[in-house]
C-alpha positions as CSV (number, residue, x, y, z in Angstrom):
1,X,14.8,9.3,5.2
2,X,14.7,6.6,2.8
3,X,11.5,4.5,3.5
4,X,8.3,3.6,1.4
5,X,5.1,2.7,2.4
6,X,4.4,-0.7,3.0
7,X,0.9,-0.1,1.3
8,X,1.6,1.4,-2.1
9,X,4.9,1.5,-1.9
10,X,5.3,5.4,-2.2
11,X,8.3,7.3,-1.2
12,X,8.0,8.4,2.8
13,X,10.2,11.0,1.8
14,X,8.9,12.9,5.8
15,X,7.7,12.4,8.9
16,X,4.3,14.6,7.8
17,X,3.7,11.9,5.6
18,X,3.3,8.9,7.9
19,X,0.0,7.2,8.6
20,X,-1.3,7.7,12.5
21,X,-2.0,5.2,14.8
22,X,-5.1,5.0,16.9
23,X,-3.3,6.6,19.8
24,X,-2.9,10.0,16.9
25,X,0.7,8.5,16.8
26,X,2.9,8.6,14.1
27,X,3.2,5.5,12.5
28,X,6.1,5.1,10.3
29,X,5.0,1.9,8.2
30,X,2.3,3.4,6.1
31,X,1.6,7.1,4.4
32,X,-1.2,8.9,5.4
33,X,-3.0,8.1,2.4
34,X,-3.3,4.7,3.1
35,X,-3.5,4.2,7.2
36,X,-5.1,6.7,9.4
37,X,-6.3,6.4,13.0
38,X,-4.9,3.0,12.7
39,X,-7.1,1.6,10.1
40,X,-6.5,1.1,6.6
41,X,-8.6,3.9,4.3
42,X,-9.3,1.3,1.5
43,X,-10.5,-2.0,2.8
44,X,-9.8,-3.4,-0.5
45,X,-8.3,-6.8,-2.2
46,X,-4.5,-6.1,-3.3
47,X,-5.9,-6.6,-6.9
48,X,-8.4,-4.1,-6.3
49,X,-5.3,-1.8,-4.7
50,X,-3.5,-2.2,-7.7
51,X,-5.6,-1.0,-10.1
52,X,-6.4,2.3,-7.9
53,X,-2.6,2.9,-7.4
54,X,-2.5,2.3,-11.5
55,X,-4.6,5.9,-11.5
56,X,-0.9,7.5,-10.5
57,X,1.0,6.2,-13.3
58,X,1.7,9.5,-14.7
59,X,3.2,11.0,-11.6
60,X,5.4,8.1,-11.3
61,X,6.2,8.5,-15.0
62,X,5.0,5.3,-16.3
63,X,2.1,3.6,-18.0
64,X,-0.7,2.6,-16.9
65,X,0.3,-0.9,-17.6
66,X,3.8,-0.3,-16.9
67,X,2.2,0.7,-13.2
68,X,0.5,-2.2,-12.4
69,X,2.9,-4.6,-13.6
70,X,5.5,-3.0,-11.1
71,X,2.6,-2.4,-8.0
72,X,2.0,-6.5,-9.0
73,X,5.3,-7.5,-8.4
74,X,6.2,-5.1,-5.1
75,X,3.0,-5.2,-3.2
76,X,3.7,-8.9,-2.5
77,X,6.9,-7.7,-0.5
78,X,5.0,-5.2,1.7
79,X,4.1,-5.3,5.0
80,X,0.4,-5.0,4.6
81,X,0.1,-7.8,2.0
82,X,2.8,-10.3,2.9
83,X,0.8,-13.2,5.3
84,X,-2.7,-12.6,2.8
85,X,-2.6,-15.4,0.3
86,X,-5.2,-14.6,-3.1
87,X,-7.5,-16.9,-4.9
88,X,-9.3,-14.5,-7.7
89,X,-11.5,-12.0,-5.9
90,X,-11.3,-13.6,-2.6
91,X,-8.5,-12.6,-0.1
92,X,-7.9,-15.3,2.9
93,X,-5.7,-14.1,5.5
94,X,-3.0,-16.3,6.3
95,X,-3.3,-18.2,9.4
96,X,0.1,-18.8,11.2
C-alpha cells in the first residue's frame, strides 16, 4: 500500500490506519487521526493544521521549520484542502 492521507499527508502504510466513515466504514482518503465517523477531528484553518502537524517534526526527522515549510507546500495538493481558497485567518470554501 502506498497512499498518504489527504489531511496531513502521513504514510497509510494499513488498512487499520484509515479514517471511518459515518456508516463505521473504512474510508481510505484520510488516517484515523484526522477523519473519524465521517467528520474531520480538528475543525481547524489549514494554517492552523500546519502548525499542529509541525509538533511531529521529529518523527519525520526534520525541523520544526523544515516541517512546516514542507506541510505548506503539500497540503495545497490534498484532498481535504484543494477547493478552500485562504485570506489570513479566514478560510472561504470554494464555491464551484
Amino acid at each position: 500500500m502506498n497512499k498518504i492521507c489527504q489531511s496531513c499527508g502521513m504514510p497509510i502504510t494499513s488498512k487499520d490506519l484509515f479514517g471511518t466513515n459515518k456508516n463505521g466504514s473504512l474510508n481510505s482518503d484520510y488516517c484515523k487521526y484526522c477523519y473519524l465517523d465521517g467528520e474531520f477531528i480538528d475543525n481547524v484553518t489549514m494554517d492552523e493544521y500546519i502548525n499542529m502537524c509541525s509538533e511531529y517534526s521529529e518523527q519525520a526527522g526534520m525541523t520544526n521549520e523544515e516541517m512546516k515549510d514542507f506541510c505548506t507546500k503539500l497540503f495545497p495538493t490534498l484532498k481535504r484542502w484543494q477547493n478552500r481558497k485562504w485570506w489570513g485567518f479566514y478560510e472561504y470554501k470554494a464555491i464551484i
